[in-house]
N, C-alpha and C positions, 0 to 999 in steps of 0.2 A: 716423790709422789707419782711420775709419771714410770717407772720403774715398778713402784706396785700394782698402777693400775695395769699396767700390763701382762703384770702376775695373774692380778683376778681374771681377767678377760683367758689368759692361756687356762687356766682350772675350769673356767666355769661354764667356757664355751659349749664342751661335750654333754656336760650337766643337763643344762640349757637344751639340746638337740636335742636326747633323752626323755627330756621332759614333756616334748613337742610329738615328741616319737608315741609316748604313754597315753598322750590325751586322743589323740587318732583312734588306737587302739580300743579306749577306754569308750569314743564316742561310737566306734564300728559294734560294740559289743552291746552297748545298752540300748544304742536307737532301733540295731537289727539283729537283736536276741537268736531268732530261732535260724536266721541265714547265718551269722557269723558261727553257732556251733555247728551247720554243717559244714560249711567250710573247715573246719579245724579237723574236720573227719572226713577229707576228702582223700587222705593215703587209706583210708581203711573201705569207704563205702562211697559211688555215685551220685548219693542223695543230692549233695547241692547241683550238680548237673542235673538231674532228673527233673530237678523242680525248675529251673531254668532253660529248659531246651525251647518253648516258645517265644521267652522274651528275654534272649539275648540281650543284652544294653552295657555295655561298656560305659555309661552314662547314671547308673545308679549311682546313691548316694555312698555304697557302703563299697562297692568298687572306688570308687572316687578317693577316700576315705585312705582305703589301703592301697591305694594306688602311689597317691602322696607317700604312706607311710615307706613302702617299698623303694620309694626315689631316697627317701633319707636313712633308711637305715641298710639298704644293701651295702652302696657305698663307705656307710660307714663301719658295716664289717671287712670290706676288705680294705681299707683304711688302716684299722688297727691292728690287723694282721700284717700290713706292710709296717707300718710302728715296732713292732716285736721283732721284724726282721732286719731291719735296721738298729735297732738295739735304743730307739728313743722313746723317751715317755710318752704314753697314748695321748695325753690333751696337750703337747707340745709343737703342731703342727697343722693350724687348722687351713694355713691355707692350701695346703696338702689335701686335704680333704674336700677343699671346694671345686680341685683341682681334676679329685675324681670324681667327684658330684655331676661336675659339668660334662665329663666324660663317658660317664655312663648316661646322663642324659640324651648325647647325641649320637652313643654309639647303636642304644636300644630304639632310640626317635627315627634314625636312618636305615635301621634294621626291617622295624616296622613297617615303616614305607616303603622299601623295597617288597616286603612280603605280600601286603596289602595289594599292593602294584599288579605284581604278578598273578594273584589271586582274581582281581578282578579282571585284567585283561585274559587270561584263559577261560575266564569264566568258571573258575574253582569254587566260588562261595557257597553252595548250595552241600560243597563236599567237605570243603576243610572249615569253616563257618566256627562250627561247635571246636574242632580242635584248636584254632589259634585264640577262641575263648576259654579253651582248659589251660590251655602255655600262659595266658594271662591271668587265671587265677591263682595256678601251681608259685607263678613269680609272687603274686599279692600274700601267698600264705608263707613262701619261703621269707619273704617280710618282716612278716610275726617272729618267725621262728628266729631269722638272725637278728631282731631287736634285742629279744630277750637274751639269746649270746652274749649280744653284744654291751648289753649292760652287768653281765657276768663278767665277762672278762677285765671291762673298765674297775669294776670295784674289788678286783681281787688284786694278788700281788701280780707286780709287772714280770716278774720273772718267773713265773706258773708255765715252763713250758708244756705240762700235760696236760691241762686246760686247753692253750690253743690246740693241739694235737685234739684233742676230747671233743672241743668244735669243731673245726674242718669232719672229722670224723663223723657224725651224729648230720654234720650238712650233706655230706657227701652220700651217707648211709641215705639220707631221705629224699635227693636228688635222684638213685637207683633206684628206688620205689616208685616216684614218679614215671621215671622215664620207662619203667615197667609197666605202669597202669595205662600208660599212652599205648603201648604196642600191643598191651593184651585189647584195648577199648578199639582198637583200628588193624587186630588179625588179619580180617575177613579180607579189608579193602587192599592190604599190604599184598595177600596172598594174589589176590586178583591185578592188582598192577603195581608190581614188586618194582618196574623199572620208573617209575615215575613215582614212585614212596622214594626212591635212593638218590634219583635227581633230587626231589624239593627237598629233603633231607640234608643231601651235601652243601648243595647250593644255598640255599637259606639257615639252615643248621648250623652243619658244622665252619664253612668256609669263612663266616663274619669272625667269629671266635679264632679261627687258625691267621684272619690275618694282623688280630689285636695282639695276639700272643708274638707274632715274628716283626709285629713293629714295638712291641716293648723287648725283643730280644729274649724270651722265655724257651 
């Protein structure tokens, strides 16, 4: 008995997540109709920034909403991207996944904070303000996008390497869009203090990333 129940519990954990992951989605889309389709059309057109430039709030409900969503289901795409590469079955490992759950909490939590830090002691906010709220929505929408992956990839065959390839892909594709709409939306200011876009850039950008990557050894 205790043998099965630990069967169920390994199957239905992910189920479960998914499930949690759908209802977010479900409540961001019906309580805030006309903000969540512009968000969904934020690689194409500024709208939802346009309508938001005075009230900024990282404290909305539909922020809120997908903010959660993005804590559970980033992690748990790359979750099961590490599953496939390890060659174990996706709901086989959940403490593995709590393990980068917690990871990515405190990696983006202290990231934040240093960014925020910085921002206010230069007295930056009046410049970067709108763009560390576009970096926070681009993550909320990238969310969505790897929920829906990611329950793709769970209910297909475990051994579908073109799938994962087809994911990572379509992520990566829409990652370069972003980060293209960032540099077209902030020319002007790059052009004008080129040296200090490359500082905050390194420094808060790229450098968190290079040193998560050389302490998992990648």
């Amino acid at each position: 008995m205790d043998t099965t129940f630990r069967q169920l519990i390994s199957q239905d954990w992910i189920t479960a997540l998914l499930l949690v992951c759908l209802i977010l989605v479900t409540l961001a889309r019906t309580r805030h109709t006309h903000r969540f389709t512009d968000l969904l059309r934020i690689f194409q057109t500024e709208t939802f920034f346009s309508g938001t430039k005075k009230e900024i709030s990282y404290w909305h409900p539909l922020h809120l909403l997908l903010t959660l969503l993005q804590v559970l289901s980033i992690p748990l795409f790359i979750y099961i991207l590490y599953c496939y590469y390890q060659g174990w079955p996706v709901a086989s490992k959940p403490f593995v996944y709590i393990q980068i759950l917690v990871a990515y909490i405190v990696f983006f939590g202290v990231k934040n904070g240093l960014e925020y830090s910085v921002i206010w002691i230069l007295n930056l906010r009046p410049h970067l303000s709108i763009y560390t709220f576009k970096k926070f929505t681009y993550r909320n929408v990238f969310g969505i996008l790897l929920f829906v992956l990611s329950t793709f990839l769970v209910y297909t065959s475990s051994n579908n390497t073109i799938m994962i390839y087809l994911a990572v892909g379509i992520f990566g594709l829409l990652f370069l869009i972003s980060l293209i709409n960032f540099m077209a939306s902030y020319r002007s200011q790059i052009i004008v203090y080129p040296f200090y876009f490359i500082l905050y850039f390194c420094a808060l950008e790229l450098a968190p990333y290079y040193l998560v990557f050389k302490t998992i050894g990648i």
